[in-house]
N, C-alpha and C positions, 0 to 999 in steps of 0.2 A: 458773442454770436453763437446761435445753436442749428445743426442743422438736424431737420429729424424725419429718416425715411419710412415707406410705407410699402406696401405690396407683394412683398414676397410672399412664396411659399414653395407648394408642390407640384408641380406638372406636369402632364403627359407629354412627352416628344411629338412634336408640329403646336404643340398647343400657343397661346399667348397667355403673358402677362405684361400688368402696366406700373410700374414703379415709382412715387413722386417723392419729394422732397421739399420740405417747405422749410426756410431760413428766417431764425426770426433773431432779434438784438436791437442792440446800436447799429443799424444800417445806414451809411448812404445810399452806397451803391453798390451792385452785385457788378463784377465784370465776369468772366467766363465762369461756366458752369459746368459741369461733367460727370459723367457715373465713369469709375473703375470698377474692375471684379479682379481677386484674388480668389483661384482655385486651391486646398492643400495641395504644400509642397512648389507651391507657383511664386511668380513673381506679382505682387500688384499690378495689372495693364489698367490700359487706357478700352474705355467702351465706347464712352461716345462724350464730346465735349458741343458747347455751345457758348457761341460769343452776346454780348448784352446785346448787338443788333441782330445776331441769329446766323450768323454764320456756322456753318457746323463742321464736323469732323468725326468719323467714324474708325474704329478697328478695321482691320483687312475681315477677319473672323467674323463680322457681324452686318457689315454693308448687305443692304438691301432685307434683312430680316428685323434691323432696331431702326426708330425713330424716336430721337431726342427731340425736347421742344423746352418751352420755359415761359412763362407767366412774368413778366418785368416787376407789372404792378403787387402782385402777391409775394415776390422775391421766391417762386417757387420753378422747378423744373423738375421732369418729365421724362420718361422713357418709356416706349412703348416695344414689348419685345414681343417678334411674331415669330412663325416657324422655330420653336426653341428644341436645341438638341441638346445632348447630354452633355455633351462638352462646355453648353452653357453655365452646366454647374459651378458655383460658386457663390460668393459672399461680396454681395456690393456694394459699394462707397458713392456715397455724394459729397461731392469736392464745390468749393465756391471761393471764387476769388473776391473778398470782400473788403470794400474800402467804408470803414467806421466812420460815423459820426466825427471823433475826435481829429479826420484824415489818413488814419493810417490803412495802409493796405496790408491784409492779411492772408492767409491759405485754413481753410475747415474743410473740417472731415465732420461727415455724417457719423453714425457706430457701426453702418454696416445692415446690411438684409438678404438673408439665405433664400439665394434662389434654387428650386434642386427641382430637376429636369428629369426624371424616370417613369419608366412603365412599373 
């Protein structure tokens, strides 16, 4: 199972960016989905997660500025970040709870996408 992000870059503070991640393998079935971001010197957090029926969960830090989503059919999910401040800066992960073809349930990591928030 590979997971592979897309979207980062550079951006001016209030600006938006859209983030996606598309998982592809031996899939059955995706259960929860979610971006992390590691700032240097941080701890990995949680950004925003999303359940296979879409229930979601957000950061204290990020409610009301991010919008997770996810694609079932494409095994893909989504993040939509608006009003981004600097302290958005970081290196994001796509996480997938992924149950293989063979049955087994797994944990993936994307490689990671620099998002960097400056004037």
């Amino acid at each position: 199972v590979q997971l592979v992000e897309s979207g980062g870059g550079l951006v001016q503070p209030g600006g938006s960016l859209r983030l996606s991640c598309a998982a592809s393998g031996s899939i059955l079935r995706i259960n929860a989905m979610g971006w992390y971001r590691q700032a240097p010197g941080l701890e990995r957090e949680l950004v925003a997660s999303i359940t296979y029926g879409g229930t979601t969960n957000y950061g204290d830090s990020v409610k009301g500025r991010f919008t997770i989503s996810r694609n079932n059919t494409k095994n893909t999910v989504f993040l939509q970040m608006n009003s981004l401040k600097p302290e958005d800066t970081a290196v994001y992960y796509c996480n997938a709870q992924v149950v293989t073809r063979d049955y087994h349930l797994g944990d993936y990591w994307g490689q990671g996408t620099q998002v960097s928030v400056s004037s």
